[in-house]
Structure formats: C-alpha cells, structure tokens
C-alpha positions as MATLAB code, in Angstrom:
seq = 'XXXXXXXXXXXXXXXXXXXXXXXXXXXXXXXXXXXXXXXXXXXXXXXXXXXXXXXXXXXXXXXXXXXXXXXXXXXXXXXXXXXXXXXXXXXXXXXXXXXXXXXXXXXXXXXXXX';
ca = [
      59.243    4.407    1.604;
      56.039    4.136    3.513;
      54.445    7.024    2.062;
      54.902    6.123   -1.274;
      52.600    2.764   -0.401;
      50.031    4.808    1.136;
      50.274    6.716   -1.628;
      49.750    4.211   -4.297;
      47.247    2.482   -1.867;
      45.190    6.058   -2.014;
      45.209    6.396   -5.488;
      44.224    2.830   -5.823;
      41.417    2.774   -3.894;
      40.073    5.864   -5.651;
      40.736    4.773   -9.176;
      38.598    1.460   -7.740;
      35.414    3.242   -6.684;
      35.520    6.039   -9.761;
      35.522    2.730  -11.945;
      32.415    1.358   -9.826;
      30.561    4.201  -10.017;
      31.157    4.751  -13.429;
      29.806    1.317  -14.584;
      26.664    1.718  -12.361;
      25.816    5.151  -14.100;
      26.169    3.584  -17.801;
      24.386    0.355  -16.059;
      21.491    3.023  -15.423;
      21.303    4.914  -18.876;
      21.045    1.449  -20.604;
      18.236    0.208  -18.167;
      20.101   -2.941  -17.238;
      19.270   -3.533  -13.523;
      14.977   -4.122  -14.656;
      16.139   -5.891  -17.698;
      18.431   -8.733  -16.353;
      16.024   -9.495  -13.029;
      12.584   -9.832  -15.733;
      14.748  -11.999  -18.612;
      13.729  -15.175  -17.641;
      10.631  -14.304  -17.388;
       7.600  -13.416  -19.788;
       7.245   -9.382  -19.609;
       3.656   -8.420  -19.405;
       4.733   -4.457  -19.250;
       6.661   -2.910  -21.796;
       7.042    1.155  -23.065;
       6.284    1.304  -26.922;
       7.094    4.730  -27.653;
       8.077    7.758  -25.640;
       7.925   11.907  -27.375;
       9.338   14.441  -25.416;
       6.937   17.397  -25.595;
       9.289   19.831  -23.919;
      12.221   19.915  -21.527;
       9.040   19.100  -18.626;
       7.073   16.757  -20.109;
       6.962   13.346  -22.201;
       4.154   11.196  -23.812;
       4.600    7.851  -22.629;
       3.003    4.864  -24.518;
       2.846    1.522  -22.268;
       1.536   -1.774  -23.176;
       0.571   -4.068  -20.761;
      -0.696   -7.600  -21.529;
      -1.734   -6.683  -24.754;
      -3.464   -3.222  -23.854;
      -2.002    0.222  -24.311;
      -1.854    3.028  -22.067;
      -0.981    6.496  -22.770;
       0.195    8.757  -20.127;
       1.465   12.505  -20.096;
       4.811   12.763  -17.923;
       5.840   15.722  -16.034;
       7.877   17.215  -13.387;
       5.444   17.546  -10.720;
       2.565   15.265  -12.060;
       1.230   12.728  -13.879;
      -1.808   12.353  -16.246;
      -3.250    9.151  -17.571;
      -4.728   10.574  -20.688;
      -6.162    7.379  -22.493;
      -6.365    4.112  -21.229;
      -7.471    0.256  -21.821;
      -7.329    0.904  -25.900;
      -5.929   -2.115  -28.066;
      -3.490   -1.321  -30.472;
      -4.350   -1.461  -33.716;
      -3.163   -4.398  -36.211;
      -0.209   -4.025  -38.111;
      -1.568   -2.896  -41.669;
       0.301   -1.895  -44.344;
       1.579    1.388  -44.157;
      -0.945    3.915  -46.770;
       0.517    4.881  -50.263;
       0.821    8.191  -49.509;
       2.993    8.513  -46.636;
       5.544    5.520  -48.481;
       7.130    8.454  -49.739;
       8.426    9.124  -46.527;
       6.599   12.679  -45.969;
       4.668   12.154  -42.553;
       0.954   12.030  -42.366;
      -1.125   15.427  -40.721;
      -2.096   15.656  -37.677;
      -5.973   15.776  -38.883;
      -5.705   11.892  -40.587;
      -3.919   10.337  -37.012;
      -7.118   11.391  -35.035;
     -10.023    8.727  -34.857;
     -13.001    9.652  -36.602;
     -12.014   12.132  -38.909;
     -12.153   12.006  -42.714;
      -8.863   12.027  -44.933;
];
C-alpha cells in the first residue's frame, strides 16, 4: 500500500517539473521574459529585421531611439557593419516591384543608378 503512494508521489513530482520546464522553453522561443519586464515602459531598442546568411551567421537590423544599426552575427564574433544611419521614410513602394517580383541587388545599394 505504501509503495503505491510513493509511487504516485514519484510520478507526480516528475510530471510537475517536465510541465515547468516545458513552459519555460516555449516562454524562451516566444521571447516573453524581456517582453513582460519592458511593457510598461517606452522601448527605446527594438530588432527590425533579422536574415540568416547561413547556418553561422545572421544580419541583424536594430533600431534604437530612432537610429538603425546593422550588425553581422556569428558563432564566434560579432561585426558592427553600419551604424548611426536613419531609416529612411516610408514611401510608396516603386511600380515595378508592385508586381511582387523583388528588386536587384544593384537598385538596394545607395548611389547607384536604376
């Protein structure tokens, strides 16, 4: 009779923790813990967009109080590659990418010709 208590205790206490742990991993993927301590709270920092280059590296674009800063992410460093630019205003999007074919490379850099 005793066993079967410690038994059900046992299985209890592990069903318990694999239930904790399992919340705090989906609580990590969904970035909850830096979201509910900085809701009250203006955010001056925020990630605008993030491209994975490779299974090593990722582009990160940050924005901090109204100035963006790109950085190149890897496993054993970190580049800032452009920093302290301003965004550029929301304009309306050019005829001939509405199509939804993507622009080339050659008209996103600055200073070239289309």
């Amino acid at each position: 009779m005793m066993e079967d208590m410690y038994w059900r205790f046992l299985g209890a206490l592990v069903l318990v923790v694999a239930l904790i742990f399992a919340l705090a991993w989906i609580a990590k993927r969904l970035g909850v813990g830096g979201r509910l301590a900085t809701a009250r709270g203006k955010r001056r920092l925020g990630i605008q967009e993030v491209l994975s280059l490779d299974s090593k590296r990722r582009l990160v674009l940050l924005k901090r109080d109204g100035v963006e800063h790109l950085l190149l992410l890897g496993l054993n460093d970190d580049v800032v590659v452009e920093t302290g630019f301003v965004p550029p205003p929301d304009q309306p999007a050019d005829p001939s990418t509405r199509s939804g074919s993507t622009p080339s490379f050659a008209t996103l850099l600055p200073g070239s010709r289309p």
